[in-house]
C-alpha positions as CSV (number, residue, x, y, z in Angstrom):
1,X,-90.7,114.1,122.0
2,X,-88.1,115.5,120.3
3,X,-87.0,114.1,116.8
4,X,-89.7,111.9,116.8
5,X,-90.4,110.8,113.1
6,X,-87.7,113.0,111.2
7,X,-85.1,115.4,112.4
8,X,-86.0,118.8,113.3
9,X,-89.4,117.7,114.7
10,X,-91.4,117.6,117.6
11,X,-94.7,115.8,119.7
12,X,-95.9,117.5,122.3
13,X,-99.3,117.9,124.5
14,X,-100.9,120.4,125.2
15,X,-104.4,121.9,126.4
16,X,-105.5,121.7,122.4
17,X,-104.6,118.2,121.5
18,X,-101.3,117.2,120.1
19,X,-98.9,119.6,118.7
20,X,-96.3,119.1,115.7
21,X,-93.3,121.2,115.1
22,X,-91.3,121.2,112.1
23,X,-88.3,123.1,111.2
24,X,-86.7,122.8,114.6
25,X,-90.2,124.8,116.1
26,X,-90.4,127.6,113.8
27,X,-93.8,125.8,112.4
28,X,-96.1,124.3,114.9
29,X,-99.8,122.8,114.4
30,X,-101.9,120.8,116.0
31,X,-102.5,117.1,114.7
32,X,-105.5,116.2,116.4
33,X,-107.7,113.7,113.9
34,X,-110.4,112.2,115.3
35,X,-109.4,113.4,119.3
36,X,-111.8,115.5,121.3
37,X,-111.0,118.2,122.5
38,X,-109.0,116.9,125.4
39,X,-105.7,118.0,127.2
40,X,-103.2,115.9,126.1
41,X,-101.0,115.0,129.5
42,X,-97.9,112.8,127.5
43,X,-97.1,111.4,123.9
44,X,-95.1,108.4,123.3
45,X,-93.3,107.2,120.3
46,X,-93.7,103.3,119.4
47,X,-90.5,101.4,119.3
48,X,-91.3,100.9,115.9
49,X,-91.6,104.5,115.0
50,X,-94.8,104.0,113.0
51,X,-97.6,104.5,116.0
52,X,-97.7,107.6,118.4
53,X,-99.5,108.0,121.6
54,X,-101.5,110.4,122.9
55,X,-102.6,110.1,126.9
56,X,-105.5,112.1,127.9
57,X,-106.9,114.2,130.5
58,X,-110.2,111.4,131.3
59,X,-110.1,110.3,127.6
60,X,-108.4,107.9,127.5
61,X,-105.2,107.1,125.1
62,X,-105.1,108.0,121.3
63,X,-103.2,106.5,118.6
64,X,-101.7,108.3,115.6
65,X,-100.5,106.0,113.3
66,X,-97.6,107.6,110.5
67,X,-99.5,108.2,107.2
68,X,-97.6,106.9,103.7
69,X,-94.8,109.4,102.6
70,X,-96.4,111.2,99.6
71,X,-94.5,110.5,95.7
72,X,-92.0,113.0,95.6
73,X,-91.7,115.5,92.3
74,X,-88.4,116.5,90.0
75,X,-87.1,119.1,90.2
76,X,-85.3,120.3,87.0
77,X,-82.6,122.2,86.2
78,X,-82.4,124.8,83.0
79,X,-79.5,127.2,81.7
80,X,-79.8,130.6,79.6
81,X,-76.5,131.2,78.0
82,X,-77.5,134.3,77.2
83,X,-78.0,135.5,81.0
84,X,-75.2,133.3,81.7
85,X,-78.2,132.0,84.4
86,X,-79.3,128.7,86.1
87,X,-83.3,128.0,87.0
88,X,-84.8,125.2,89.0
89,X,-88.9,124.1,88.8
90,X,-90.9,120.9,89.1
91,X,-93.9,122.5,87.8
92,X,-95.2,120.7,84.6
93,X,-96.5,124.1,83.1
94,X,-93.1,126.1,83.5
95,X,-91.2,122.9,82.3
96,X,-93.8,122.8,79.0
97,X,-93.0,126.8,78.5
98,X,-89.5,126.7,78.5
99,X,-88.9,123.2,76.7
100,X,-90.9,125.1,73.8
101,X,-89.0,128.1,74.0
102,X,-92.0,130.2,75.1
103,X,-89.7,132.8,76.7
104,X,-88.2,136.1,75.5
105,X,-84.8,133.8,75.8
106,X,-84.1,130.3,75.1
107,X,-83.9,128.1,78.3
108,X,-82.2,124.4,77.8
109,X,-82.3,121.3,80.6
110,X,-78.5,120.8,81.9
111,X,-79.4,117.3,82.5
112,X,-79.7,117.7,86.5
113,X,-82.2,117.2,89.0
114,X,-82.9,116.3,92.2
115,X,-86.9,115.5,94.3
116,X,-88.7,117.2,96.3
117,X,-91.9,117.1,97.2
118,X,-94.9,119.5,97.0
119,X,-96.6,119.0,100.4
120,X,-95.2,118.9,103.6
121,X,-93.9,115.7,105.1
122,X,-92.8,114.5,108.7
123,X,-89.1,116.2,109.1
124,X,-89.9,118.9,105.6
125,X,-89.3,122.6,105.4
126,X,-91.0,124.7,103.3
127,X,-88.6,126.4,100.3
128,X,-89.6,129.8,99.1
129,X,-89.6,131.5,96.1
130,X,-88.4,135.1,94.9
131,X,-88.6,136.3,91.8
132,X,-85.6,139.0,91.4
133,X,-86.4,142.2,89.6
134,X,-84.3,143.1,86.5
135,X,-82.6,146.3,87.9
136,X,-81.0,143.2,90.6
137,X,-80.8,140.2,88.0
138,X,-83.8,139.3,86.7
139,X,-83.9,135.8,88.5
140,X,-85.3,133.6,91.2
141,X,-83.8,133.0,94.7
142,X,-85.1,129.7,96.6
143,X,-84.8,130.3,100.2
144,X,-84.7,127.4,103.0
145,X,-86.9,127.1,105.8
146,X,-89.3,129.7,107.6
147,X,-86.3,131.9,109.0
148,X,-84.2,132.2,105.8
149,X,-87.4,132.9,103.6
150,X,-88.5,135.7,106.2
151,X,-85.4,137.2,106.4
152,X,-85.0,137.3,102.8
153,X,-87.9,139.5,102.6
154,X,-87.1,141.4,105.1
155,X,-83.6,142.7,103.5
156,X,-84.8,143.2,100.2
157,X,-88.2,144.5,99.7
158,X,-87.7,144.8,96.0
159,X,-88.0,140.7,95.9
160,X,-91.6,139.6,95.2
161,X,-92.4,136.5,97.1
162,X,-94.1,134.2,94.6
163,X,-94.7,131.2,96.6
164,X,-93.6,130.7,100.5
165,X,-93.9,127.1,100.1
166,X,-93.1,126.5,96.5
167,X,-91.4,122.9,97.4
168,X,-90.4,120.9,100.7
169,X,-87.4,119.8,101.7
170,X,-85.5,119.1,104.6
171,X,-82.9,121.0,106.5
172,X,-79.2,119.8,107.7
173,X,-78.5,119.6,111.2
174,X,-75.0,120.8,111.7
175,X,-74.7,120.5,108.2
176,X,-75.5,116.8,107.8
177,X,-78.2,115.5,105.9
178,X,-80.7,112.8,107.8
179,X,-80.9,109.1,106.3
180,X,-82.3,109.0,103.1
181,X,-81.8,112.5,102.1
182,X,-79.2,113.4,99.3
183,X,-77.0,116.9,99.8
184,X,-78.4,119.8,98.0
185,X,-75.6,122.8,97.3
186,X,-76.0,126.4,96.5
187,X,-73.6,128.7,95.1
188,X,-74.2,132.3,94.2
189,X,-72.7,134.4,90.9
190,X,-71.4,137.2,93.0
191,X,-72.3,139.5,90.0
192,X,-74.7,142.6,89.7
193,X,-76.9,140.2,88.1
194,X,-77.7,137.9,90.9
195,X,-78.2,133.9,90.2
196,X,-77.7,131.1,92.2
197,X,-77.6,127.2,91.0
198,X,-78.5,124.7,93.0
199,X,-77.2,121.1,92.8
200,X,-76.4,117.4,94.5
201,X,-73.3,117.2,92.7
202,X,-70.2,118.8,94.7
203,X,-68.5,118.3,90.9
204,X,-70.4,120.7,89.3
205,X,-70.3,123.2,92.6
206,X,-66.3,122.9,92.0
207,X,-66.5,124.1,88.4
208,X,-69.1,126.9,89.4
209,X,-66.5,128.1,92.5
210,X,-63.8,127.7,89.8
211,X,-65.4,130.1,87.5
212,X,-65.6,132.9,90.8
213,X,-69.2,131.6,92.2
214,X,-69.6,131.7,96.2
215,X,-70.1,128.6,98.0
216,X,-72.9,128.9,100.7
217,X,-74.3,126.9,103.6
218,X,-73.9,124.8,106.9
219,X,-71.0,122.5,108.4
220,X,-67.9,121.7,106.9
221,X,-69.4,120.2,103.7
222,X,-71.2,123.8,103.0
223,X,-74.6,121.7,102.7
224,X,-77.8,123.9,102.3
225,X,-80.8,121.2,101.8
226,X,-81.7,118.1,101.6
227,X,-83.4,116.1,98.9
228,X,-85.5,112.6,99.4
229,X,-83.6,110.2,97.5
């Protein structure tokens, strides 16, 4: 089943059980609680999208019904005037440490955040995060999805991956965001010092192309992820 609960995600049987695919089939596992192992001949979605189906090979017919959406996080955003750089984290530790100024320069909020949440959910990709060395700019990069993340590795080794699933979001298709999602944008400082800011406001993305940052992402809205409202 294609779609099925989210965009981007698939049900299908198989010889071990069930499988689910996120991320348009770059991540697929099997979701097989409480089913033998039994081939799995068809899946069906309920017309009320909350149960799936599961017909066996001489098991009979299994139910999966959609477990509650976890409590998602904020993510906030900080500024360092003195790197001229932006930061993003909903980790309560890293938040503590630079509200207190616990860093060899001072980080302030800009006021702006968006969710996300820390596990995956039906329809989520995972969202990466490099740490830039200093000789590059001395910052973080938050990569989307399986294939940007790996390929982000891949062209700069000097990048040190600090988390490959640091937050989940989900993906555009075609550059538009599924119900119930907010637009995320990403611009990058096209400087020696590499930075990117990421934001829901296309406002602030204006001011930032304004002041000679590059505008990158999908479909004519240049949309890059998508936040749960």
């Amino acid at each position: 089943i294609a779609g099925g609960w989210s965009p981007g995600t698939f049900y299908a049987g198989a010889a071990c059980g069930v499988l689910y695919g996120t991320d348009n089939g770059q991540r697929v596992v099997t979701m097989n609680n409480g089913l033998p192992p039994l081939t799995v001949n068809a899946v069906a979605l309920a017309a009320t999208s909350t149960d799936l189906y599961a017909g066996t090979a001489g098991g009979g017919v299994f139910r999966y019904t959609k477990s509650a959406t976890a409590t998602p996080v904020t993510v906030v955003e900080y500024y360092n005037q003195a790197l001229d750089h932006y930061f993003i984290t909903w980790v309560p530790a890293e938040q503590a440490n630079l509200d207190a100024g616990k860093t060899p320069t001072r980080w302030t909020r800009t006021g702006y955040t968006f969710n996300a949440y820390t596990i995956a959910q039906a329809g989520t990709s995972p969202v990466c995060r490099y740490y830039i060395p200093p000789t590059l700019g001395d910052s973080h990069f938050f990569g989307r999805g399986v294939q940007e993340c790996k390929a982000t590795g891949q062209s700069n080794p000097s990048f040190t991956l600090e988390a490959d699933d640091f937050m989940q979001l989900f993906l555009p298709a075609a550059g538009v965001c599924p119900a119930g999602t907010i637009n995320v944008y990403r611009v990058f400082s096209n400087r020696p010092d590499a930075n990117h800011r990421y934001m829901t406001d296309k406002a602030v993305r204006a001011q930032m192309v304004a002041r000679g940052w590059l505008v990158e992402g999908d479909g004519p809205d240049a949309v890059v992820m998508c936040a749960p409202q």
